[in-house]
C-alpha positions as CSV (number, residue, x, y, z in Angstrom):
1,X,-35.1,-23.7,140.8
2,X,-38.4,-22.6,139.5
3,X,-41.1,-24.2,137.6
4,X,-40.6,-22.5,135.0
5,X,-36.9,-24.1,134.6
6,X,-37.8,-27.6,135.5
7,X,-40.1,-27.3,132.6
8,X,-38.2,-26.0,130.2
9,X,-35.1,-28.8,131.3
10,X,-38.1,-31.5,130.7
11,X,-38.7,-29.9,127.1
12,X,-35.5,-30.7,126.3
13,X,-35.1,-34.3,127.5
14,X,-33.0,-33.6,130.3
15,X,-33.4,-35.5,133.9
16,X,-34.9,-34.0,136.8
17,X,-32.6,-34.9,140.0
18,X,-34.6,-35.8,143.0
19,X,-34.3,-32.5,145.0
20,X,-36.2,-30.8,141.8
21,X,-38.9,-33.8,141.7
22,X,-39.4,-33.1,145.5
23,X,-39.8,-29.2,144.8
24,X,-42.1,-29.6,142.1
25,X,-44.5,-32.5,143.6
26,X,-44.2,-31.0,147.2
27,X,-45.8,-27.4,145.3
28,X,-48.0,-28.6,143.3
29,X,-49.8,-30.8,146.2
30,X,-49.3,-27.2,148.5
31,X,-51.2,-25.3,145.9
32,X,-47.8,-23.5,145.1
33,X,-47.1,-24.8,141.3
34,X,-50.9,-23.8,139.5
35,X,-52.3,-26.4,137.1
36,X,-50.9,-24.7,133.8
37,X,-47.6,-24.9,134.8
38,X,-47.9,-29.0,135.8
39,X,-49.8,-29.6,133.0
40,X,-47.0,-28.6,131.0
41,X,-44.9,-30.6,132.4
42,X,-47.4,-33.5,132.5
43,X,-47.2,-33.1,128.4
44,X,-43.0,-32.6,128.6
45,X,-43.0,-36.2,130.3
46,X,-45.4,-37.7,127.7
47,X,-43.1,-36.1,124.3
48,X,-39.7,-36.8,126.4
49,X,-40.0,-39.7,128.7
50,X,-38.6,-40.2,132.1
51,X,-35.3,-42.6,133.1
52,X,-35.2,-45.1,135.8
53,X,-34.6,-43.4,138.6
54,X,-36.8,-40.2,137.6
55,X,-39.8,-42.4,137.7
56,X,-38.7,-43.9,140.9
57,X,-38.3,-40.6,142.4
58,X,-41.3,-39.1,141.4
59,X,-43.2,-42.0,142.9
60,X,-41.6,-41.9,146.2
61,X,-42.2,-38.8,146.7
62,X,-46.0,-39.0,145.4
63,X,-46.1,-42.2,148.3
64,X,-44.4,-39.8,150.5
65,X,-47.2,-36.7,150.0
66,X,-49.4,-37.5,152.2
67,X,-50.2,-40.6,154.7
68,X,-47.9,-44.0,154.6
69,X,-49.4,-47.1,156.1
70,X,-46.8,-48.6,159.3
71,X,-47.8,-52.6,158.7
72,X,-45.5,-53.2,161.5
73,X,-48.4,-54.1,163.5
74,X,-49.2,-56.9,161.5
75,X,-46.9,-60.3,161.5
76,X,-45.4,-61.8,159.2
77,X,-44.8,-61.4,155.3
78,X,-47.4,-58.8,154.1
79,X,-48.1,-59.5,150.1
80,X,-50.4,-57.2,148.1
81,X,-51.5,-57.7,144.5
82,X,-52.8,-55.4,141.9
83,X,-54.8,-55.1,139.1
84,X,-54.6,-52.6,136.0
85,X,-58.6,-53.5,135.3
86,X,-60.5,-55.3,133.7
87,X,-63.7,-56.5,132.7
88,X,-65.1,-59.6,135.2
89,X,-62.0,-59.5,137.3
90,X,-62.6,-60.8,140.7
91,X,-59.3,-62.1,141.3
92,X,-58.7,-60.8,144.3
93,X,-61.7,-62.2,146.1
94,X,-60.2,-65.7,144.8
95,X,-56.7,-65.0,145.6
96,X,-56.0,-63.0,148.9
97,X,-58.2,-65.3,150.9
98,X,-55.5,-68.6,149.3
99,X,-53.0,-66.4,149.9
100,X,-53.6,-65.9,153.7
101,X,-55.4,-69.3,154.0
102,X,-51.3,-70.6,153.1
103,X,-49.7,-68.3,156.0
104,X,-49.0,-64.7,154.2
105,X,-50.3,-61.7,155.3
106,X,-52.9,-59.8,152.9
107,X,-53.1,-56.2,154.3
108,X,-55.3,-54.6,151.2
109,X,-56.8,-51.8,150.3
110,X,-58.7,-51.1,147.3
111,X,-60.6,-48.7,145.3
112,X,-63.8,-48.4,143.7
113,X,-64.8,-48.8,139.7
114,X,-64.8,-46.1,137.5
115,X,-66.3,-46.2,133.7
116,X,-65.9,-50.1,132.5
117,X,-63.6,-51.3,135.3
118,X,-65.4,-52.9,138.5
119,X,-64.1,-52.7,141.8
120,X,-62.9,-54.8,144.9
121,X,-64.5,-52.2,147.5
122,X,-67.9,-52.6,145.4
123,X,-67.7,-55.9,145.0
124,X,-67.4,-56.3,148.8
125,X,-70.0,-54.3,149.3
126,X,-72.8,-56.4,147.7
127,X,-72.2,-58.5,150.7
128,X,-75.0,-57.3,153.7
129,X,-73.0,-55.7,156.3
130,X,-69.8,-55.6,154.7
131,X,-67.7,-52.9,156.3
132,X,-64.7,-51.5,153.8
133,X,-64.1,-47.9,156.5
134,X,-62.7,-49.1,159.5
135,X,-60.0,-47.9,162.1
136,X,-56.7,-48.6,161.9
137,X,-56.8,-51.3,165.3
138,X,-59.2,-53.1,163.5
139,X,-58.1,-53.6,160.4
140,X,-54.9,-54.6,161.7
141,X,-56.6,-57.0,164.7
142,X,-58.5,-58.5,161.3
143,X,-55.5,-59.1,159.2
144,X,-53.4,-60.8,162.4
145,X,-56.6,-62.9,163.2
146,X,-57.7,-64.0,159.6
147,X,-55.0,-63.8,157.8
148,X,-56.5,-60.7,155.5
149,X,-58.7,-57.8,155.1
150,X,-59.6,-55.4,152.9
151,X,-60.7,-51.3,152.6
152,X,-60.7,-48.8,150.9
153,X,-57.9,-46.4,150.2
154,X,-57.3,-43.6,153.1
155,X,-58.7,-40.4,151.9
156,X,-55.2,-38.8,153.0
157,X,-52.9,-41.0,150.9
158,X,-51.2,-40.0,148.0
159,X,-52.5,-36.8,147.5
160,X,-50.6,-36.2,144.9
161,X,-51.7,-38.4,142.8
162,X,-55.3,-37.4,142.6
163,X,-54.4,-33.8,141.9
164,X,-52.0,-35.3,139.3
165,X,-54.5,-37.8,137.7
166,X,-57.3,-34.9,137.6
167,X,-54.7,-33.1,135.9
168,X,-53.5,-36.2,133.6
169,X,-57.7,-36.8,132.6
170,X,-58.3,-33.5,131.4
171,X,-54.4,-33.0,129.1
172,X,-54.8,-35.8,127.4
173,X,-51.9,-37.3,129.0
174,X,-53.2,-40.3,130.8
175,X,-51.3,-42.8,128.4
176,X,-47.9,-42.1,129.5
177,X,-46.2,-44.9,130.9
178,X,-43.7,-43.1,133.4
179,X,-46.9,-41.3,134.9
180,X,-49.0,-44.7,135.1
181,X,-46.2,-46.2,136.9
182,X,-45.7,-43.6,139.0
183,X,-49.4,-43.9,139.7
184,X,-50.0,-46.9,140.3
185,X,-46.8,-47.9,142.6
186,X,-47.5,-44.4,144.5
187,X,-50.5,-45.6,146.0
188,X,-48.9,-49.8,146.4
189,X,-46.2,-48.2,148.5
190,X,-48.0,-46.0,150.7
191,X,-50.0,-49.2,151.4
192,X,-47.0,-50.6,153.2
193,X,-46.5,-54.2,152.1
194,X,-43.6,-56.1,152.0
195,X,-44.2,-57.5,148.9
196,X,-45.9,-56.7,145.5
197,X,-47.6,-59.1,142.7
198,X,-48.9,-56.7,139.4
199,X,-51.7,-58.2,137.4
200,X,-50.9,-56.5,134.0
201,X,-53.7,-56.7,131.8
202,X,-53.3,-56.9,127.9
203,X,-56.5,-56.5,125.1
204,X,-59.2,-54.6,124.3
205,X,-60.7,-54.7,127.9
206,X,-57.5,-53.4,129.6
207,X,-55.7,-50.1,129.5
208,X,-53.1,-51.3,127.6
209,X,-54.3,-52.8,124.4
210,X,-50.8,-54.0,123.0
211,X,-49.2,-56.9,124.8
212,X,-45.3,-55.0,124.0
213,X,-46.7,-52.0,126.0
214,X,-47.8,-54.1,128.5
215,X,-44.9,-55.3,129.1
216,X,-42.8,-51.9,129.1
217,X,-45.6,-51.0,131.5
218,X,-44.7,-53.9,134.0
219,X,-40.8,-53.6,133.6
220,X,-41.5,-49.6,135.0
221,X,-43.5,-50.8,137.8
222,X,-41.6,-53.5,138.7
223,X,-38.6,-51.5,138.2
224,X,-40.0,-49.3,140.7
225,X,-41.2,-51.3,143.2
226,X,-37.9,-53.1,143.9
227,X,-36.1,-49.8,143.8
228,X,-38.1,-48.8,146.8
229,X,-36.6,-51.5,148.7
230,X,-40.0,-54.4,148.0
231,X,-40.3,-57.5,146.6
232,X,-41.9,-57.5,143.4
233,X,-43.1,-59.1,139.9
234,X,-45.9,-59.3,137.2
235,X,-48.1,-61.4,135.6
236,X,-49.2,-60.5,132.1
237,X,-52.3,-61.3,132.1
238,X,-55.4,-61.5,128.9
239,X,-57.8,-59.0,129.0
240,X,-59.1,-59.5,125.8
241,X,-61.6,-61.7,126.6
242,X,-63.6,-60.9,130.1
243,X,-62.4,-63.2,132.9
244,X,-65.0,-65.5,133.8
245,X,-68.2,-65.6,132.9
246,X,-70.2,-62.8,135.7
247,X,-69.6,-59.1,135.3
248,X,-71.3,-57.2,138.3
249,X,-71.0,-57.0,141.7
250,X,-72.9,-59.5,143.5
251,X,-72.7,-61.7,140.6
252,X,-68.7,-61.9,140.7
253,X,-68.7,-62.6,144.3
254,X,-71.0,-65.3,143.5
255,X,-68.3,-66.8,140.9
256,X,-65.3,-66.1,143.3
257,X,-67.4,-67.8,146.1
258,X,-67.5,-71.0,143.4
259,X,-63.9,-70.7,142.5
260,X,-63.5,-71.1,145.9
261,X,-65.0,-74.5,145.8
262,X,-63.2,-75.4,143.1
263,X,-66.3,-75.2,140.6
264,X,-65.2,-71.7,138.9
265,X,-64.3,-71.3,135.7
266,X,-61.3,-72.3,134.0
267,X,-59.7,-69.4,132.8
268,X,-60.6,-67.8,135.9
269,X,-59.4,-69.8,138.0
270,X,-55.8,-70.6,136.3
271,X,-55.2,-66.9,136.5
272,X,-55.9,-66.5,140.1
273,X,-53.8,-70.1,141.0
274,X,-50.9,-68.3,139.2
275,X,-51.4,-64.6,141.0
276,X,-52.0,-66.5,143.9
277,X,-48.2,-68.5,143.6
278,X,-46.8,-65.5,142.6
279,X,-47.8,-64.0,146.2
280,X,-47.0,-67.2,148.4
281,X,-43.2,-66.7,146.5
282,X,-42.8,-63.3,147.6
283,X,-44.2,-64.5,151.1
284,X,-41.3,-66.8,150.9
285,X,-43.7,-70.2,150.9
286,X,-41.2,-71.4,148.1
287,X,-40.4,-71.9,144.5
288,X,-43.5,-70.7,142.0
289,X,-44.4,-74.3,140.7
290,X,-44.5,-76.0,144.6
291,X,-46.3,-72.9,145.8
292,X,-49.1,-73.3,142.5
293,X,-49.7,-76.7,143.7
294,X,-49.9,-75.1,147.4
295,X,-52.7,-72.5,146.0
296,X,-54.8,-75.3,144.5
297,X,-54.3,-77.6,147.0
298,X,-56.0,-74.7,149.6
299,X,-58.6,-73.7,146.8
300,X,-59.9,-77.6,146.6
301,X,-59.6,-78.5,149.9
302,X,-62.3,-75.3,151.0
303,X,-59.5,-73.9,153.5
304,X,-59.4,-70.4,150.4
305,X,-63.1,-70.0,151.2
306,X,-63.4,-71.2,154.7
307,X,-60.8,-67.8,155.1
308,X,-62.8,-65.6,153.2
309,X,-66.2,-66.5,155.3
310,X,-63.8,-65.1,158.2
311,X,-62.6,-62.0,156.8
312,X,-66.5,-61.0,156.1
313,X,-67.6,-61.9,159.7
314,X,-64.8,-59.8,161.0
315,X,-65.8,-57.2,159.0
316,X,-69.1,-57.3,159.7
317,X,-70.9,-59.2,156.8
318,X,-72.9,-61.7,157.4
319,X,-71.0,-64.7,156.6
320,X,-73.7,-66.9,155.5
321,X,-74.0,-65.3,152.1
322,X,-70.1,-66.8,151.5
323,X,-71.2,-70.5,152.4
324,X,-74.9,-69.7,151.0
325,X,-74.6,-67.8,148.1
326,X,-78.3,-67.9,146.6
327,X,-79.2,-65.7,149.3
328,X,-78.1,-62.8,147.5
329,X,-80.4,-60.7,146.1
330,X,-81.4,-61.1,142.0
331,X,-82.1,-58.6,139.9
332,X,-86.0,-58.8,139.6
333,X,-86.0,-58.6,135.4
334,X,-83.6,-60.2,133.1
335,X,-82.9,-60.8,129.4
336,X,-81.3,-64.0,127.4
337,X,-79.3,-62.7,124.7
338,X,-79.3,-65.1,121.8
339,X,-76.9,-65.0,119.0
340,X,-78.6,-64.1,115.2
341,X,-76.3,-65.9,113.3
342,X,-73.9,-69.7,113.4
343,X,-70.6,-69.8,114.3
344,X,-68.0,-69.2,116.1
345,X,-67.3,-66.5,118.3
346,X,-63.9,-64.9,117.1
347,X,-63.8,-62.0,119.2
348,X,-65.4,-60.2,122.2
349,X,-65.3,-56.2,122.9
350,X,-64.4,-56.5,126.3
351,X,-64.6,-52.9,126.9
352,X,-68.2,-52.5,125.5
353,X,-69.1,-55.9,128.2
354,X,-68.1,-53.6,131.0
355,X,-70.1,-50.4,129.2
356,X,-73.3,-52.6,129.5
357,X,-72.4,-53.5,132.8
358,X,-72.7,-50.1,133.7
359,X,-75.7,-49.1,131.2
360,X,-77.3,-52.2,133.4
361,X,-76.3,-50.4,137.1
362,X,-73.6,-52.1,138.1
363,X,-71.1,-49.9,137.3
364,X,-70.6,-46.1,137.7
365,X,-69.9,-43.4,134.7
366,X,-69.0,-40.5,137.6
367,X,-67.9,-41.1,141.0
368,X,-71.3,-39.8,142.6
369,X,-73.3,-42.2,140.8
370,X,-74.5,-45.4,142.9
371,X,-74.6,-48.9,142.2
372,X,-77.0,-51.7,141.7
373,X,-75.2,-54.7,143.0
374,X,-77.5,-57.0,141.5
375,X,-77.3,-55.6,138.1
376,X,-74.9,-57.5,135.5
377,X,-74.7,-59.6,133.0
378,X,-73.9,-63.9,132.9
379,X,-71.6,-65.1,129.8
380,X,-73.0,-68.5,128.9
381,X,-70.7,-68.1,125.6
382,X,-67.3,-66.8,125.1
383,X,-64.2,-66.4,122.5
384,X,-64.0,-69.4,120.8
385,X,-67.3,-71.2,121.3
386,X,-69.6,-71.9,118.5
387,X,-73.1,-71.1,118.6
388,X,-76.0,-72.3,116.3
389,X,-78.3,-69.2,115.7
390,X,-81.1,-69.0,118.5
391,X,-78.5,-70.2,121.2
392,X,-78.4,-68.3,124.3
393,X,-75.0,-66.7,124.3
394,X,-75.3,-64.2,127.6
395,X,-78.0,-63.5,130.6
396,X,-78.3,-59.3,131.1
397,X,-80.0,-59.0,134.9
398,X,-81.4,-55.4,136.0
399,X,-83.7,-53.8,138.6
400,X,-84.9,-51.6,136.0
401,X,-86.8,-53.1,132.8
402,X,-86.3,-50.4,130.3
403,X,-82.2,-50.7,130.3
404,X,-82.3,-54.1,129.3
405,X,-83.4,-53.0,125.5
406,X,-80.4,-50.7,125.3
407,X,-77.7,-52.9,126.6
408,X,-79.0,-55.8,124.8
409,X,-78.2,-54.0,121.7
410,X,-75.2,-53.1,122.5
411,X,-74.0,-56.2,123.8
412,X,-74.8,-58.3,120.8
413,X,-72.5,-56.0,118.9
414,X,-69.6,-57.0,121.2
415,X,-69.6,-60.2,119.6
416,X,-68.1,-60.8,116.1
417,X,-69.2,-64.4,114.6
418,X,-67.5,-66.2,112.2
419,X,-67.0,-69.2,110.3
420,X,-63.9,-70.5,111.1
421,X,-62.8,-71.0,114.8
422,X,-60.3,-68.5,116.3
423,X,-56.9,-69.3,117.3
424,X,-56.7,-70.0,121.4
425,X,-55.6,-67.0,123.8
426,X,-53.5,-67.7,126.0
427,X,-54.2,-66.6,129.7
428,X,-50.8,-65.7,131.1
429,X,-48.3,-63.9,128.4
430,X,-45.4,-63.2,130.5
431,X,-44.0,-62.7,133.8
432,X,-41.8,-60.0,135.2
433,X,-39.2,-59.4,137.6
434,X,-36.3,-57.1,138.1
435,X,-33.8,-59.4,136.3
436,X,-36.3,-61.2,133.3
437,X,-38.8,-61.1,131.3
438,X,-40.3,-64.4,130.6
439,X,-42.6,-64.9,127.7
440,X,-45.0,-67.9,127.8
């Protein structure tokens, strides 16, 4: 069938069969199917939807376009966990070392950030020596010795979902939940794990900003992810508020490093204890309340950070900055923020925090652009705090003086003040498997 006739079946709401899915993504990523002619289709998907099994197909055979990782080098239960962004969200760094501390396999690779989401691979990178490209033997010797590493994505995987997104960024047709599924499970199953925990962000600082489409989004992933044969759930998770108090590099691996001692913050670390027994489930450690109290029982006890000091010697960082973290570098100029009026904080911009970030260095606007890992900015006050006017309410840190002036501005009006204190958040709305939805 030609493109022409699976776009115009799409038009009218009817389901492509797998055989026509194949055609169409196996063209598109051989140069056979030109832009115009995906892009509407792209737009036929967003106006008509896909069912079940047509967003199942499509991303199996995104996974399938180009390379699939073998794990079977590795023993035991491999788990993998993903986030859909966020502002200050380190939880991997928290979690995967618990994780494989408590016996489950963390085989991970991550990306990089992009615009107001940080990520894992930069994070990890703040850390002298850190090495996030290695060969296959390795990473698998690593993950089989330590428990877990983590690297970034193979330039040969999913293929299809590059061209796609490129496609998807310039159409206006990024929002469509059967194509953010697609995309984000794509690249999870290519990855190889057995098993599959999705961090599902909800609030201004996430992609979703509605905690219903959040939700639908997590029911298509998860839907997904069990139909290609792996265990799988979701967290619902805030992102309203950033998580933690460090956004930047070096500064959130500082935080995670304290988690990891038990001395991190709250809401940070009640989000990663819950990820974390949503992994060691799937690993089959147990039921999710015995394998919570397992998570916390590894984070106070140092064995969570103990493993994490490992997977950075392995990978060539110099371990020292994990059990000494003042020796990482600080940004030579920073600015204390002070609030200009009383009251309480009753809501946070998370999305503009994570613009300063990058306005500071720590984050990139385009792909080329490089990072200051020092660069970021310390919350000393968050949703729901009240401050008298004058009070410090963040710390901006840069290696360059004349951006401080800019983002200091702009942070300030990320914060709305009021008399009256807000209702709480809470930090976990729901979770989600193939059979429930469970609202907290």
């Amino acid at each position: 069938m030609r493109m022409y006739d699976l776009i115009e079946k799409k038009k009218h709401g009817e389901s492509l069969t797998r055989q026509e899915i194949r055609q169409m993504v196996r063209g598109f990523v051989e140069g056979e199917i030109p832009d115009y002619q995906m892009a509407a289709m792209l737009m036929a998907i967003c106006f008509k939807g896909m069912e079940e099994d047509e967003i199942t197909g499509l991303t199996l055979e995104m996974a399938a376009s180009g390379d699939v990782a073998d794990l079977s080098g590795i023993e035991g239960v491999k788990v993998d966990k993903h986030s859909t962004g966020g502002v200050g969200d380190k939880t991997t760094l928290v979690i995967g070392p618990l994780a494989a501390a408590l016996g489950v396999k963390v085989a991970k690779m991550s990306g990089r950030g992009l615009g107001h989401t940080g990520g894992t691979i930069d994070k990890l990178e703040s850390i002298p020596g850190f090495e996030t490209a290695i060969p296959r033997e390795r990473f698998f010797r690593i993950v089989n010795e330590t428990g877990i590493a983590v690297i970034g994505q193979s330039g040969n995987m999913v293929p299809a979902d590059k061209k796609l997104y490129a496609l998807r960024d310039v159409t206006a047709t990024v929002d469509s939940i059967p194509l953010i599924a697609s995309s984000i499970m794509s690249k999870k199953i290519a990855a190889g794990s057995d098993g599959i925990v999705l961090d599902v962000k909800t609030g201004s600082g996430a992609f979703m900003k509605e905690l219903e489409d959040s939700i639908a989004l997590a029911r298509e992933m998860v839907a997904i992810g069990t139909g290609a044969g792996r265990r799988c759930c979701a967290l619902i998770t805030d992102m309203d508020v950033p998580l933690g108090s460090a956004i930047g590099n070096s500064l959130e691996v500082i935080e995670a490093i304290e988690t990891l001692k038990g001395k991190g913050p709250e809401d940070l670390t009640e989000v990663c204890l819950w990820l974390c027994a949503h992994m060691l489930h799937l690993g089959g450690k147990g039921q999710i309340r015995g394998c919570y109290d397992m998570a916390k029982g590894a984070l106070m006890d140092g064995r969570g950070l103990q493993t994490l000091a490992a997977m950075v010697k392995a990978q060539g960082g110099d371990p020292a900055y994990i059990l000494e973290p003042e020796r990482f570098e600080k940004a030579p100029f920073c600015l204390a923020l002070q609030a200009e009026e009383e009251g309480f904080i009753t809501h946070m911009d998370t999305a503009r925090c994570g613009i300063v970030s990058v306005i500071l260095g720590a984050g990139r606007e385009r792909k080329e652009d490089s990072i200051d890992y020092s660069a970021g900015i310390l919350l000393e006050k968050k949703y729901g705090d009240f401050v008298k006017k004058g009070d410090i309410i963040a710390v901006l840190r840069a290696s360059r003086k004349e951006l401080l002036e800019e983002a200091s501005k702009k942070l300030l009006s990320a914060y709305t003040i009021g008399s009256e204190a807000p209702p709480s958040k809470k930090l976990v709305y729901a979770m989600v498997t193939k059979d429930q939805i469970v609202r907290f």
